[in-house]
DRENPA-3360 file (N, C-alpha, C; in nm, 2 decimals, always signed):
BEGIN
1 = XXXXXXXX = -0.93/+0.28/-1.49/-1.00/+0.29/-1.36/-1.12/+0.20/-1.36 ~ -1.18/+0.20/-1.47/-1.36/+0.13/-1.48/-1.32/-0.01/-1.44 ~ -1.17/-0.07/-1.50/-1.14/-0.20/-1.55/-1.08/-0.26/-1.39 ~ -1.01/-0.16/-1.26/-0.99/-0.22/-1.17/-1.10/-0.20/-1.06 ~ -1.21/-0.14/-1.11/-1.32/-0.12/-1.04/-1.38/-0.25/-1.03 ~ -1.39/-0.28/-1.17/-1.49/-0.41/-1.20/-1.40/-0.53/-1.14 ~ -1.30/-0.51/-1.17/-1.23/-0.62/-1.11/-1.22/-0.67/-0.97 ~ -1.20/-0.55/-0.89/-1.23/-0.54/-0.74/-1.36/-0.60/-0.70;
9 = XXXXXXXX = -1.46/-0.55/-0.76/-1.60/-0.60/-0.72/-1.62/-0.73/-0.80 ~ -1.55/-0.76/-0.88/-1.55/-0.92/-0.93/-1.47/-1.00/-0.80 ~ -1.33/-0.95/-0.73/-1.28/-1.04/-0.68/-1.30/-1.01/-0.51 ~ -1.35/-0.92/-0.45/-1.42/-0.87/-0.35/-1.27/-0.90/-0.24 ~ -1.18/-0.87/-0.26/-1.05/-0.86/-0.17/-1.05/-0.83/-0.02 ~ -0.97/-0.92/+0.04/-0.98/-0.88/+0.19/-0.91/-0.76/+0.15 ~ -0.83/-0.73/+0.14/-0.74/-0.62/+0.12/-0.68/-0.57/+0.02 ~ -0.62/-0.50/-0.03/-0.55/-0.42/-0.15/-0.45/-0.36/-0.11;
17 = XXXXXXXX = -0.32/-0.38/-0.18/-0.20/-0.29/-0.19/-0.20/-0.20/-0.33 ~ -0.15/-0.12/-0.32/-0.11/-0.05/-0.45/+0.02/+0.00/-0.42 ~ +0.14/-0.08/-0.53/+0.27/-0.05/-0.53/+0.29/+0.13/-0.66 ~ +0.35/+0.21/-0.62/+0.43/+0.28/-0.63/+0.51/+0.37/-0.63 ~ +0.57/+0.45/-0.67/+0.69/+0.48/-0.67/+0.76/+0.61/-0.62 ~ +0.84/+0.64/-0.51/+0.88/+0.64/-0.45/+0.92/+0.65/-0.32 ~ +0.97/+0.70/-0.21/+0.98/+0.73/-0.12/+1.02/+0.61/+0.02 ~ +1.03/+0.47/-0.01/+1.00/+0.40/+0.07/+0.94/+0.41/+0.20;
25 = XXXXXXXX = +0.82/+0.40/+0.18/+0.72/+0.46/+0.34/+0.58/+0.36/+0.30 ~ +0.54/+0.32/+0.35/+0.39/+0.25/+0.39/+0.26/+0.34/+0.43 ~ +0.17/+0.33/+0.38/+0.06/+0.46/+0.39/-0.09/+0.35/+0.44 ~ -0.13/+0.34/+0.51/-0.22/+0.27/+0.57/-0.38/+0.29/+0.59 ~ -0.40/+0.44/+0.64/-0.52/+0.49/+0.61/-0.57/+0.57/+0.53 ~ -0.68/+0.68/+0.55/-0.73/+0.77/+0.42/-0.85/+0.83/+0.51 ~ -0.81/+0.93/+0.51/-0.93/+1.05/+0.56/-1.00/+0.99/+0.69 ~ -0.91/+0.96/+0.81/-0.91/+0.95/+0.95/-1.05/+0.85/+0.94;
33 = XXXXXXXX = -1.06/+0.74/+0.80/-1.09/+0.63/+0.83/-1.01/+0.49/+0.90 ~ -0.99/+0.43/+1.04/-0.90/+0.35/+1.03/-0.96/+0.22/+1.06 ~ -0.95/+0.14/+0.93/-0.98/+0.02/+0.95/-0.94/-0.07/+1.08 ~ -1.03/-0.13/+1.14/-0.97/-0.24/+1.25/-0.84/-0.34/+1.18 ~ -0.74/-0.32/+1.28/-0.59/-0.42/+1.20/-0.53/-0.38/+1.11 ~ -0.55/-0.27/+1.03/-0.49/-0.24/+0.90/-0.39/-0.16/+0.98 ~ -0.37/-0.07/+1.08/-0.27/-0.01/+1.15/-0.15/-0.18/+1.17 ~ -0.22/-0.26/+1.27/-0.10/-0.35/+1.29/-0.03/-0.43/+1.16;
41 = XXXXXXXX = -0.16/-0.45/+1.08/-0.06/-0.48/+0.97/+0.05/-0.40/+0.89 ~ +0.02/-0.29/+0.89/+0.12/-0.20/+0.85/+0.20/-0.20/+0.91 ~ +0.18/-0.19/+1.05/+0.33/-0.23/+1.14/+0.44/-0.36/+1.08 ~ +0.33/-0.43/+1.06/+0.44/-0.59/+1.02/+0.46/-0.54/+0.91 ~ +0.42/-0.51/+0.75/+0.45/-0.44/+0.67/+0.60/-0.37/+0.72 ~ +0.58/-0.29/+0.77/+0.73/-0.19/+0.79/+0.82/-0.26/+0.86 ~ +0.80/-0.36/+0.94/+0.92/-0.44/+1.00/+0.96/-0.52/+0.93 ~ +0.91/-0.61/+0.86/+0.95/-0.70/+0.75/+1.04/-0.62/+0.64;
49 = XXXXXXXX = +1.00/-0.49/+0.59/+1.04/-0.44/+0.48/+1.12/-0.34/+0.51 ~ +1.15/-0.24/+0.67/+1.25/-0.13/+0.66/+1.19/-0.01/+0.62 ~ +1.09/-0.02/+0.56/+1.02/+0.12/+0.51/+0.94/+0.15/+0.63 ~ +0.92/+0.32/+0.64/+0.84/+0.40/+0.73/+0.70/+0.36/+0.70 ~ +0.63/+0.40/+0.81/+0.51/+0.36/+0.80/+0.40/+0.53/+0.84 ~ +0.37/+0.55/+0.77/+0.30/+0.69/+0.80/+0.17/+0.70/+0.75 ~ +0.10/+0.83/+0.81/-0.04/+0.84/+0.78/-0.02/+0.86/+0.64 ~ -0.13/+0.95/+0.59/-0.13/+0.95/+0.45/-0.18/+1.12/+0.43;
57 = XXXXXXXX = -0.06/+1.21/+0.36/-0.06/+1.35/+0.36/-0.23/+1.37/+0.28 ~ -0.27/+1.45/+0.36/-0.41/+1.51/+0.32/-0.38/+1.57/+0.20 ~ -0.28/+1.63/+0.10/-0.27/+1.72/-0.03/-0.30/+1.55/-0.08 ~ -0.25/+1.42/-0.05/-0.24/+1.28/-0.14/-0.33/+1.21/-0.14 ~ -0.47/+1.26/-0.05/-0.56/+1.16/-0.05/-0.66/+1.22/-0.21 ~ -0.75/+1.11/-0.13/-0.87/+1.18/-0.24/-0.83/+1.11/-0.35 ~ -0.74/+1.06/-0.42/-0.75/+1.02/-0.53/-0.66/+0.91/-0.58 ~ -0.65/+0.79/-0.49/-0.57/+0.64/-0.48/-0.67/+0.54/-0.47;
65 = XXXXXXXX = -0.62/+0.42/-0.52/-0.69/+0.29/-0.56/-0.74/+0.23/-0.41 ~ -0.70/+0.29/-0.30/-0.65/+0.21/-0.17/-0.72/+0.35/-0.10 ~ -0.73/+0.45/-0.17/-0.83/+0.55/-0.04/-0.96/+0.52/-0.07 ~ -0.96/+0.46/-0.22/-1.13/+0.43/-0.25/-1.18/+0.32/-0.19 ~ -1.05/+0.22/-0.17/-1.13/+0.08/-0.11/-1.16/+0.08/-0.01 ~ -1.07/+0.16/+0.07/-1.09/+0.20/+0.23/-1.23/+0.23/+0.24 ~ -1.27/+0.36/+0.19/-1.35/+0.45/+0.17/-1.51/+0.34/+0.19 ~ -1.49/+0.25/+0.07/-1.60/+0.15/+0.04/-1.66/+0.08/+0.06;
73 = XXXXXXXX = -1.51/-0.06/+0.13/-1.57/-0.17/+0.13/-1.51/-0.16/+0.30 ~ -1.41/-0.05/+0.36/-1.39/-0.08/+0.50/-1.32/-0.17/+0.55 ~ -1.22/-0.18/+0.45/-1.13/-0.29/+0.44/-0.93/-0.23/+0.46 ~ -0.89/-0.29/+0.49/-0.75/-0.26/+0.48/-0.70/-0.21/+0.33 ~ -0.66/-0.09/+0.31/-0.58/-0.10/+0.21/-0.47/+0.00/+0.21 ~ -0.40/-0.06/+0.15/-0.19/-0.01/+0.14/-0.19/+0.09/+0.05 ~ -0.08/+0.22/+0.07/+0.01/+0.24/-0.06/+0.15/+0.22/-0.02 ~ +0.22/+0.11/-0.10/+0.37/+0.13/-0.06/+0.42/+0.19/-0.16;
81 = XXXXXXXX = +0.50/+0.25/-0.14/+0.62/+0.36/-0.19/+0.78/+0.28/-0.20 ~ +0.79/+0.23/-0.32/+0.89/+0.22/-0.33/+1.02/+0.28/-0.37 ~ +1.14/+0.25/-0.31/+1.27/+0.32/-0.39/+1.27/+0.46/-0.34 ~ +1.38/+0.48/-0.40/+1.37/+0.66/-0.36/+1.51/+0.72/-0.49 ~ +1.46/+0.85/-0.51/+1.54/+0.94/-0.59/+1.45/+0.98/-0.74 ~ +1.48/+1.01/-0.84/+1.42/+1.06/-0.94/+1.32/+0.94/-1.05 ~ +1.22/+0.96/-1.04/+1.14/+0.88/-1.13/+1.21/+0.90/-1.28 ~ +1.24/+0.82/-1.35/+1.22/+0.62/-1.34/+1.28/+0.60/-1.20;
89 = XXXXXXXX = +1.28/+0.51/-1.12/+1.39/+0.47/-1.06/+1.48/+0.36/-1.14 ~ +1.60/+0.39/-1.11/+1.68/+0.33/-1.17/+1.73/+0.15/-1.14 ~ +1.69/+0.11/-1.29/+1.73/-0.03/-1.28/+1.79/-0.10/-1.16 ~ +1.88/-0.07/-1.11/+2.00/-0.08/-0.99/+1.90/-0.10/-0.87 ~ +1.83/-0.04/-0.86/+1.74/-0.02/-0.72/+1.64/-0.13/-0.71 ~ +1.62/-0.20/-0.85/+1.53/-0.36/-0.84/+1.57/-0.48/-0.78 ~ +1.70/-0.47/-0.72/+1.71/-0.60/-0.60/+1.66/-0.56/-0.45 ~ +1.69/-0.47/-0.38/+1.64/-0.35/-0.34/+1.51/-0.35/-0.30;
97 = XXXXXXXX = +1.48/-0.31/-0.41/+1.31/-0.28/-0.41/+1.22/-0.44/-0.42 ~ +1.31/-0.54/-0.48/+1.21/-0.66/-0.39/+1.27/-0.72/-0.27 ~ +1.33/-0.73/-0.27/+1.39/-0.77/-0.12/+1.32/-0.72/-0.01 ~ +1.29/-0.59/-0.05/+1.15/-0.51/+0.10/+1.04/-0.54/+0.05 ~ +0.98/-0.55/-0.09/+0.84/-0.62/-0.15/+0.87/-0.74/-0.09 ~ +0.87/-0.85/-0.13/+0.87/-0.98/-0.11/+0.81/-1.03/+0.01 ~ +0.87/-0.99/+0.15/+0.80/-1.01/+0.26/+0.67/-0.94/+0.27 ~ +0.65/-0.77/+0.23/+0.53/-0.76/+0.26/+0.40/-0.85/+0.18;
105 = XXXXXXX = +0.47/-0.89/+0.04/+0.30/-0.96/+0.00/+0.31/-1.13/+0.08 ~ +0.44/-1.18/+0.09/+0.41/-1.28/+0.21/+0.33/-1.28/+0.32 ~ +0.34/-1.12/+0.39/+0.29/-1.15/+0.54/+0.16/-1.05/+0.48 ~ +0.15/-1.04/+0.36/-0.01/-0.97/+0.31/-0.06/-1.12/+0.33 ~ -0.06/-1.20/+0.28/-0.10/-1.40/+0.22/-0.16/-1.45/+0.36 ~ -0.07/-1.40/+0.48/-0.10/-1.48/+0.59/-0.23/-1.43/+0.68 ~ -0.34/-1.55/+0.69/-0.45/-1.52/+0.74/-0.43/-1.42/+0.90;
% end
């Protein structure tokens, strides 16, 4: 935690994703803070990739890489959810699971 803390405030990010695992859904805000644009980009997020795009269950907040940034710097930040069925997800699901990545950190890139 200290080590992506420091890192964050070393590299001062327009935005942050945090990939994991499962459910294929897009999670955009955090405690009915909503960043300006982080809604429409989620939109493009979820059209590019097929994954749902939803708030973020109040039992899940409070304790993500991307509710703190929100929180902080008032910046856009992601959780995507990949794959779906029983953690691990299984090997098989990795063509899959970048084929819906891939565009989102693309159209993350684009100013």
């Amino acid at each position: 935690s200290q080590a992506l803390y420091d890192y964050t405030e070393r590299v001062d990010p327009a935005l942050v994703i945090a990939w994991h695992s499962q459910g294929e859904v897009i999670y955009w805000q955090y405690g009915g803070i909503e960043v300006p644009g982080a809604r429409e980009l989620a939109e493009r997020f979820a059209e590019v990739s097929g994954y749902t795009l939803a708030d973020t269950p109040y039992a899940s907040s409070f304790a993500g890489y991307k509710d703190w940034f929100i929180q902080s710097y008032r910046r856009p930040g992601f959780t995507i959810e990949v794959g779906t069925g029983t953690n691990p997800l299984p090997l098989e699901q990795f063509e899959d699971i970048y084929r819906a990545s891939l565009p989102i950190l693309l159209e993350a890139a684009m100013p």
